[in-house]
VODO-480110 format. One record per residue: residue number from 1; x, y, z of N, C-alpha, C, O in turn; residue in three letters; chain. Coordinates in steps of 0.05 Angstrom, whole numbers, plus 5000, padded with zeros to 4 digits. Layout:
BEGIN
REC, NUM, X, Y, Z, X, Y, Z, X, Y, Z, X, Y, Z, ALA, A
...
***
This chain:
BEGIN
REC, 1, 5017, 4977, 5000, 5000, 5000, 5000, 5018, 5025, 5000, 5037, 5025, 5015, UNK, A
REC, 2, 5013, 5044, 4985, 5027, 5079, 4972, 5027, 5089, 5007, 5006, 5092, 5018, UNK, A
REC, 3, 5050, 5092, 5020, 5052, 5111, 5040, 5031, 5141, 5035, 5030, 5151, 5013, UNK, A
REC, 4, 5017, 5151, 5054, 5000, 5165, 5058, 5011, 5189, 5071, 5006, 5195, 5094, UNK, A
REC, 5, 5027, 5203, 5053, 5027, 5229, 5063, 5012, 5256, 5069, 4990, 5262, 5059, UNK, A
REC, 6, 5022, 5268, 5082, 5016, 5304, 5083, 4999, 5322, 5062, 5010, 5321, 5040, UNK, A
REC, 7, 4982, 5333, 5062, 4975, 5344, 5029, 4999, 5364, 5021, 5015, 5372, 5039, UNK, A
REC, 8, 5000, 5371, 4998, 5019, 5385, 4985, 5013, 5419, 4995, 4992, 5431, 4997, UNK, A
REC, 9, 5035, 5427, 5000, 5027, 5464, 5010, 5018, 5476, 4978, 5028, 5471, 4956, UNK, A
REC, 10, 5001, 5489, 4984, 4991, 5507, 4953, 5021, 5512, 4937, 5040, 5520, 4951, UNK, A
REC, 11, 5024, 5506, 4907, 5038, 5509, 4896, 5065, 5501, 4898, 5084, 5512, 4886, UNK, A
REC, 12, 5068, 5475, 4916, 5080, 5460, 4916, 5083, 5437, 4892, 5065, 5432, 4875, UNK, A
REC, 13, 5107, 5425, 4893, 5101, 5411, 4859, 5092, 5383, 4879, 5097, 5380, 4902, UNK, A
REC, 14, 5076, 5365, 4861, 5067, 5342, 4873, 5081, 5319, 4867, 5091, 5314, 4845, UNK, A
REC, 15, 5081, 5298, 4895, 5100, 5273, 4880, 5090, 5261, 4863, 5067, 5267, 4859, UNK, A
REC, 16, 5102, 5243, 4847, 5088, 5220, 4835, 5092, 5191, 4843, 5115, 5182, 4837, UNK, A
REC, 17, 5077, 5175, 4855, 5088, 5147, 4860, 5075, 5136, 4836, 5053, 5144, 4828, UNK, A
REC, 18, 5089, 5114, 4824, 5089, 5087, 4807, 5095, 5065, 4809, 5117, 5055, 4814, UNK, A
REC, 19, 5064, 5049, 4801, 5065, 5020, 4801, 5072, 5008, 4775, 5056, 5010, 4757, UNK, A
REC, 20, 5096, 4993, 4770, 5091, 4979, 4750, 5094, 4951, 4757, 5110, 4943, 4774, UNK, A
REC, 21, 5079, 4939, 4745, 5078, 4912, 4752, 5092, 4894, 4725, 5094, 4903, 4702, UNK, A
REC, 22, 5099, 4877, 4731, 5108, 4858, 4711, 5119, 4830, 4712, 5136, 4822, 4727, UNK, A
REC, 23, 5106, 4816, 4694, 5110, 4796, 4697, 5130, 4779, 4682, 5128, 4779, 4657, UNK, A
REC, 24, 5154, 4762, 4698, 5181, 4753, 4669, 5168, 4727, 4665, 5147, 4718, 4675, UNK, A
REC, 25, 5187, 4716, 4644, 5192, 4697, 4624, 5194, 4674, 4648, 5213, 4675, 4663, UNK, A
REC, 26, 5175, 4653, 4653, 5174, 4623, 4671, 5201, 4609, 4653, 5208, 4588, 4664, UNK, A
REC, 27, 5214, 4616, 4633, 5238, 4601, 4620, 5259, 4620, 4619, 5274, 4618, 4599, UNK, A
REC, 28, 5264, 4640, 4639, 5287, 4647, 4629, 5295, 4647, 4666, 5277, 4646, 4683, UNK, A
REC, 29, 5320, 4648, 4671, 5343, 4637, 4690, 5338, 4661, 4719, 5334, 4684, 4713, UNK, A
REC, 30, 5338, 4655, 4746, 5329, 4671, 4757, 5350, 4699, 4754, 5345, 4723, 4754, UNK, A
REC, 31, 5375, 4682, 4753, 5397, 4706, 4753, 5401, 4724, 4735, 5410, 4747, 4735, UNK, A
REC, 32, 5390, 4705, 4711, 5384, 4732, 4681, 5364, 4743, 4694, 5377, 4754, 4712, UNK, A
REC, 33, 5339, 4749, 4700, 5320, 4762, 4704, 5329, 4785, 4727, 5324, 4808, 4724, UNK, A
REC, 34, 5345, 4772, 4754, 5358, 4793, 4765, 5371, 4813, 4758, 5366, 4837, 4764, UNK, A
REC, 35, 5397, 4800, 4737, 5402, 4827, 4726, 5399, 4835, 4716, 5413, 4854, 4709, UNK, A
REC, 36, 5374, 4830, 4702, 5354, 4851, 4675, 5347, 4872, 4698, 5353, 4896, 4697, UNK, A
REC, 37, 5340, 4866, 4708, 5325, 4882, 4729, 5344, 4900, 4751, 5335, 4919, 4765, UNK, A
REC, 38, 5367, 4892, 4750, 5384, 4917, 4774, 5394, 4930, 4742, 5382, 4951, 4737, UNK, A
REC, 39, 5410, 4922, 4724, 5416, 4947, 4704, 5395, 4960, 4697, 5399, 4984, 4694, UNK, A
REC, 40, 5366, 4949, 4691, 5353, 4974, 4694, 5346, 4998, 4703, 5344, 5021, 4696, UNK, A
REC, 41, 5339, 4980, 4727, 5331, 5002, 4755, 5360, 5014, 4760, 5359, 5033, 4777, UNK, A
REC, 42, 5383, 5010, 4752, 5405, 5033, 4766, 5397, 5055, 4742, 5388, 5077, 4749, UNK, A
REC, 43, 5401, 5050, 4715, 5381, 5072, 4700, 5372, 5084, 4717, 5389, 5097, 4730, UNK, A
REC, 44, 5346, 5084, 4724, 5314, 5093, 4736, 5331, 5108, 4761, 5329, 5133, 4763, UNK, A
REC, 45, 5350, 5094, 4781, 5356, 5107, 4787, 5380, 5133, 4794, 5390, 5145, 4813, UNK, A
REC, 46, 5380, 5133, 4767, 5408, 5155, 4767, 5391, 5182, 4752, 5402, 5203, 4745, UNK, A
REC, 47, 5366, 5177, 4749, 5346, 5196, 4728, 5341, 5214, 4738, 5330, 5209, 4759, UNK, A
REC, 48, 5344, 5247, 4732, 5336, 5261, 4749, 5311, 5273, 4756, 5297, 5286, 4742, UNK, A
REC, 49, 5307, 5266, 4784, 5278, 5269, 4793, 5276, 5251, 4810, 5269, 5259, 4832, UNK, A
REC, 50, 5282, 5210, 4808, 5284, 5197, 4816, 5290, 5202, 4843, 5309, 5216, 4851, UNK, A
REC, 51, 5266, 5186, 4864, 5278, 5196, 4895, 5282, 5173, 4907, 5295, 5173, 4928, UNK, A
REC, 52, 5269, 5143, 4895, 5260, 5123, 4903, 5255, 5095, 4883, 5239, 5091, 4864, UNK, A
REC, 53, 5270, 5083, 4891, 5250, 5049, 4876, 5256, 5027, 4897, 5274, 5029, 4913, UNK, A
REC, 54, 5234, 5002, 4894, 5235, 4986, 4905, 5225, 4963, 4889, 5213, 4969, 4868, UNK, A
REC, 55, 5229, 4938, 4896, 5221, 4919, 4873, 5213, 4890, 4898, 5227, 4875, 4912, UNK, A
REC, 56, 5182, 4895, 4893, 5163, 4875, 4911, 5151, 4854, 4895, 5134, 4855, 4878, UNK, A
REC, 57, 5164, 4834, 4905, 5162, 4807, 4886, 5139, 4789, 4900, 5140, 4778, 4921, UNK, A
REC, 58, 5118, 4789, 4881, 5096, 4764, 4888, 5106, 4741, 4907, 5125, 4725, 4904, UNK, A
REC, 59, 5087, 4743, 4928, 5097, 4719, 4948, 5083, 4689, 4932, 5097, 4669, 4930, UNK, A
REC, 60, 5065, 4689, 4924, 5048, 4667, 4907, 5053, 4665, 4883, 5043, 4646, 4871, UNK, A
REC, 61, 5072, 4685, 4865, 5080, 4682, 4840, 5115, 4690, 4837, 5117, 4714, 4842, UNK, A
REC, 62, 5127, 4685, 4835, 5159, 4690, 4837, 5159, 4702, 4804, 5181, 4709, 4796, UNK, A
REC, 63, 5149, 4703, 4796, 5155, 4715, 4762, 5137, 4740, 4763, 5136, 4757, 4744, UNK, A
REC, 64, 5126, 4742, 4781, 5109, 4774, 4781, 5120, 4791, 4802, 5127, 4781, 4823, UNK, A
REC, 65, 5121, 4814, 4797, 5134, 4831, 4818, 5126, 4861, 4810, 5126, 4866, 4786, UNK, A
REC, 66, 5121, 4880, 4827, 5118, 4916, 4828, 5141, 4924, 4829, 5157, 4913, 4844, UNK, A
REC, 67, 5147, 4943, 4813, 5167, 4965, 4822, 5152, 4979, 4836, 5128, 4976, 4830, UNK, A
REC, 68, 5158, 4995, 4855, 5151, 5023, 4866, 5173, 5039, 4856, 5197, 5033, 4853, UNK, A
REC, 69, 5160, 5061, 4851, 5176, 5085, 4842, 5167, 5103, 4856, 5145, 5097, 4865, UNK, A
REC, 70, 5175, 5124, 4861, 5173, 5151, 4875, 5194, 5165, 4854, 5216, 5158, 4845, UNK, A
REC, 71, 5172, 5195, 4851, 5188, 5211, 4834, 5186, 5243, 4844, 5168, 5242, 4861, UNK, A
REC, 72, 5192, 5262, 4843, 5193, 5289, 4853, 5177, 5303, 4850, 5166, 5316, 4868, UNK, A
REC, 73, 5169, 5303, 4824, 5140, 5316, 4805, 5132, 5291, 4784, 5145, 5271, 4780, UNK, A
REC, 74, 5111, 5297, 4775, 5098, 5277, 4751, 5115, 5288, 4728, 5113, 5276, 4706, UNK, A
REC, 75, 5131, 5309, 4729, 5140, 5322, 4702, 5171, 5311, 4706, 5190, 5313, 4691, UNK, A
REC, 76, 5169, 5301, 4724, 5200, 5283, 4725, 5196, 5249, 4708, 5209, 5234, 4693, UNK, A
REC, 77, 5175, 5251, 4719, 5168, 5219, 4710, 5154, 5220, 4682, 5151, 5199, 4668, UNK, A
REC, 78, 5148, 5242, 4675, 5142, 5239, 4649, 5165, 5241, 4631, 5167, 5225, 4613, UNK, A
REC, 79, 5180, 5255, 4633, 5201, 5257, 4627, 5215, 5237, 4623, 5223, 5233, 4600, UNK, A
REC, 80, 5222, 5218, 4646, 5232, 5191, 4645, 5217, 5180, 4633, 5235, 5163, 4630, UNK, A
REC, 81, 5190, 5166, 4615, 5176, 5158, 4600, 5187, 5161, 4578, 5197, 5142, 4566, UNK, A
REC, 82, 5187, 5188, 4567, 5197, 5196, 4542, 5230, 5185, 4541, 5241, 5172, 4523, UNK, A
REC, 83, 5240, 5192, 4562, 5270, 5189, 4548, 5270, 5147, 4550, 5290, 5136, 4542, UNK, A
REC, 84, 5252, 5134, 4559, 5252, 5108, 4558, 5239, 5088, 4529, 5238, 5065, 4522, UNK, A
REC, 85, 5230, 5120, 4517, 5213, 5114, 4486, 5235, 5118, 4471, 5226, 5118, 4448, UNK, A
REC, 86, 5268, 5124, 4469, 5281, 5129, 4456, 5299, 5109, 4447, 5302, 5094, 4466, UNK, A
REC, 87, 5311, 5103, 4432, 5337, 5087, 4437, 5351, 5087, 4453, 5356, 5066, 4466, UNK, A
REC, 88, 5361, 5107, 4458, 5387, 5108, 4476, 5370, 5102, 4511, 5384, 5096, 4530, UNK, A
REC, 89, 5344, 5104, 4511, 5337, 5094, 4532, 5320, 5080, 4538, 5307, 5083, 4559, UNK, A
REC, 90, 5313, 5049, 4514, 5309, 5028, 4515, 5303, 5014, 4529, 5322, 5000, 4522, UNK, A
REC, 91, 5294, 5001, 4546, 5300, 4973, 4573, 5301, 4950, 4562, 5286, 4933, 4572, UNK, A
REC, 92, 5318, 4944, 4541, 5323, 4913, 4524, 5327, 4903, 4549, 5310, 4891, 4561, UNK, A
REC, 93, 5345, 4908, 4556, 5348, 4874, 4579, 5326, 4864, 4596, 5320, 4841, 4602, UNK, A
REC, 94, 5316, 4889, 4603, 5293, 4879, 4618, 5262, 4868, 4596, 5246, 4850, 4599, UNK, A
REC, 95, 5266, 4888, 4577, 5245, 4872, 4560, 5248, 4841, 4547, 5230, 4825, 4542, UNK, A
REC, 96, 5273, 4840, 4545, 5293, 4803, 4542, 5268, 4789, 4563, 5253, 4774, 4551, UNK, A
REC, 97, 5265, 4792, 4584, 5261, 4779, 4608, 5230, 4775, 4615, 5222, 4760, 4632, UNK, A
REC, 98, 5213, 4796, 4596, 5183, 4798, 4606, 5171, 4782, 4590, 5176, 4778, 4566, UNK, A
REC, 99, 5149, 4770, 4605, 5127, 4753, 4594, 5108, 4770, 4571, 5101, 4760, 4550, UNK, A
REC, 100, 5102, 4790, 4577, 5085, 4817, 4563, 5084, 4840, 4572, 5083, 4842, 4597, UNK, A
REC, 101, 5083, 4865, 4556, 5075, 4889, 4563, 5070, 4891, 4596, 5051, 4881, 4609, UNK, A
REC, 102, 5101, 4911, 4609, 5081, 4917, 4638, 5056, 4933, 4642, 5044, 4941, 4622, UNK, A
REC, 103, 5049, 4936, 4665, 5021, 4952, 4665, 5029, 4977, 4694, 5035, 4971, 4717, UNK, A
REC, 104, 5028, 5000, 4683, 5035, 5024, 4698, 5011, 5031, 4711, 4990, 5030, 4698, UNK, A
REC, 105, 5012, 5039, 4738, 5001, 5059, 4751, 5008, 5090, 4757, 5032, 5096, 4752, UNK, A
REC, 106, 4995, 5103, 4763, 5006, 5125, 4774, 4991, 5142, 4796, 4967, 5148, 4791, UNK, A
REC, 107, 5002, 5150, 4821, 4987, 5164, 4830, 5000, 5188, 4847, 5020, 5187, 4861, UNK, A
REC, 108, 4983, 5208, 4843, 5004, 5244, 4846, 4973, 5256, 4875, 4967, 5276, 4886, UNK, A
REC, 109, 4968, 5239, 4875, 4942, 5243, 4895, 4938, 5237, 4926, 4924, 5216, 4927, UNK, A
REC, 110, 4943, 5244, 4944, 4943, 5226, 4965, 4913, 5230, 4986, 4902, 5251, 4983, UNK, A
REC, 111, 4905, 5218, 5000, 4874, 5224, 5015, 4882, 5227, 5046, 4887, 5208, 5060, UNK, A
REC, 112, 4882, 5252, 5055, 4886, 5264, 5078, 4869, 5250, 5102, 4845, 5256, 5102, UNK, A
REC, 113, 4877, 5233, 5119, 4866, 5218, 5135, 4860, 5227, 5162, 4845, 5215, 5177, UNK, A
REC, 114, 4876, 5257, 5172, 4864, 5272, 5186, 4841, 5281, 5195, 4840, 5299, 5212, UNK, A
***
Protein backbone atom coordinates (compact mmCIF):
# COMPACT_ATOMS: atom_id res chain seq x y z
CA UNK A 1 0.00 0.00 0.00
CA UNK A 2 1.36 3.95 -1.39
CA UNK A 3 2.62 5.56 1.99
CA UNK A 4 0.00 8.25 2.91
CA UNK A 5 1.35 11.43 3.13
CA UNK A 6 0.81 15.21 4.14
CA UNK A 7 -1.26 17.19 1.43
CA UNK A 8 0.95 19.23 -0.75
CA UNK A 9 1.33 23.19 0.48
CA UNK A 10 -0.44 25.34 -2.34
CA UNK A 11 1.91 25.47 -5.22
CA UNK A 12 3.99 22.99 -4.18
CA UNK A 13 5.03 20.57 -7.03
CA UNK A 14 3.35 17.08 -6.36
CA UNK A 15 5.00 13.63 -5.98
CA UNK A 16 4.39 11.00 -8.26
CA UNK A 17 4.39 7.34 -7.01
CA UNK A 18 4.47 4.34 -9.64
CA UNK A 19 3.23 1.01 -9.93
CA UNK A 20 4.57 -1.03 -12.52
CA UNK A 21 3.90 -4.38 -12.38
CA UNK A 22 5.38 -7.08 -14.46
CA UNK A 23 5.51 -10.19 -15.15
CA UNK A 24 9.04 -12.37 -16.56
CA UNK A 25 9.59 -15.17 -18.78
CA UNK A 26 8.70 -18.85 -16.45
CA UNK A 27 11.90 -19.97 -19.01
CA UNK A 28 14.34 -17.64 -18.56
CA UNK A 29 17.17 -18.13 -15.51
CA UNK A 30 16.44 -16.44 -12.15
CA UNK A 31 19.84 -14.68 -12.33
CA UNK A 32 19.20 -13.38 -15.95
CA UNK A 33 16.02 -11.89 -14.82
CA UNK A 34 17.92 -10.34 -11.73
CA UNK A 35 20.10 -8.66 -13.69
CA UNK A 36 17.71 -7.46 -16.24
CA UNK A 37 16.27 -5.89 -13.53
CA UNK A 38 19.20 -4.16 -11.30
CA UNK A 39 20.78 -2.64 -14.81
CA UNK A 40 17.66 -1.29 -15.31
CA UNK A 41 16.55 0.12 -12.23
CA UNK A 42 20.25 1.66 -11.69
CA UNK A 43 19.03 3.59 -14.98
CA UNK A 44 15.72 4.63 -13.18
CA UNK A 45 17.81 5.36 -10.63
CA UNK A 46 20.39 7.74 -11.64
CA UNK A 47 17.30 9.81 -13.61
CA UNK A 48 16.81 13.06 -12.56
CA UNK A 49 13.92 13.46 -10.33
CA UNK A 50 14.22 9.83 -9.22
CA UNK A 51 13.92 9.81 -5.25
CA UNK A 52 13.02 6.17 -4.83
CA UNK A 53 12.48 2.45 -6.21
CA UNK A 54 11.75 -0.69 -4.75
CA UNK A 55 11.03 -4.04 -6.35
CA UNK A 56 8.17 -6.23 -4.45
CA UNK A 57 8.12 -9.66 -5.68
CA UNK A 58 4.80 -11.78 -5.59
CA UNK A 59 4.87 -14.03 -2.59
CA UNK A 60 2.38 -16.67 -4.64
CA UNK A 61 4.02 -15.88 -7.99
CA UNK A 62 7.93 -15.49 -8.16
CA UNK A 63 7.73 -14.26 -11.89
CA UNK A 64 5.45 -11.30 -10.97
CA UNK A 65 6.68 -8.43 -9.10
CA UNK A 66 5.88 -4.20 -8.59
CA UNK A 67 8.33 -1.76 -8.88
CA UNK A 68 7.53 1.17 -6.70
CA UNK A 69 8.79 4.23 -7.88
CA UNK A 70 8.64 7.56 -6.27
CA UNK A 71 9.38 10.54 -8.29
CA UNK A 72 9.64 14.47 -7.35
CA UNK A 73 6.99 15.82 -9.77
CA UNK A 74 4.90 13.84 -12.44
CA UNK A 75 6.98 16.10 -14.92
CA UNK A 76 10.00 14.13 -13.77
CA UNK A 77 8.39 10.96 -14.49
CA UNK A 78 7.10 11.95 -17.57
CA UNK A 79 10.03 12.87 -18.66
CA UNK A 80 11.59 9.55 -17.75
CA UNK A 81 8.79 7.88 -20.02
CA UNK A 82 9.86 9.80 -22.88
CA UNK A 83 13.49 9.44 -22.58
CA UNK A 84 12.60 5.42 -22.12
CA UNK A 85 10.66 5.71 -25.71
CA UNK A 86 14.05 6.46 -27.19
CA UNK A 87 16.83 4.37 -28.17
CA UNK A 88 19.33 5.38 -26.19
CA UNK A 89 16.84 4.69 -23.40
CA UNK A 90 15.45 1.39 -24.27
CA UNK A 91 15.00 -1.34 -21.35
CA UNK A 92 16.17 -4.34 -23.81
CA UNK A 93 17.39 -6.32 -21.05
CA UNK A 94 14.65 -6.06 -19.11
CA UNK A 95 12.24 -6.39 -21.98
CA UNK A 96 14.67 -9.85 -22.92
CA UNK A 97 13.06 -11.07 -19.61
CA UNK A 98 9.17 -10.11 -19.72
CA UNK A 99 6.35 -12.34 -20.30
CA UNK A 100 4.27 -9.16 -21.86
CA UNK A 101 3.77 -5.56 -21.85
CA UNK A 102 4.06 -4.14 -18.11
CA UNK A 103 1.03 -2.38 -16.73
CA UNK A 104 1.76 1.18 -15.12
CA UNK A 105 0.06 2.93 -12.44
CA UNK A 106 0.30 6.23 -11.28
CA UNK A 107 -0.67 8.21 -8.51
CA UNK A 108 0.22 12.20 -7.68
CA UNK A 109 -2.92 12.14 -5.26
CA UNK A 110 -2.84 11.31 -1.76
CA UNK A 111 -6.30 11.20 0.77
CA UNK A 112 -5.69 13.20 3.89
CA UNK A 113 -6.69 10.91 6.76
CA UNK A 114 -6.81 13.61 9.31
Amino acid sequence: MAEVRPPQTKGAPVTQTVFLEVQFRDDVDQDAIDAAVRETLAQTAGFPGNESLEVLVDDADEHRAVVLERWTTAGDHDAYVAWRATPEGAANALAAVLAGPPVTRTFGRTLDLG
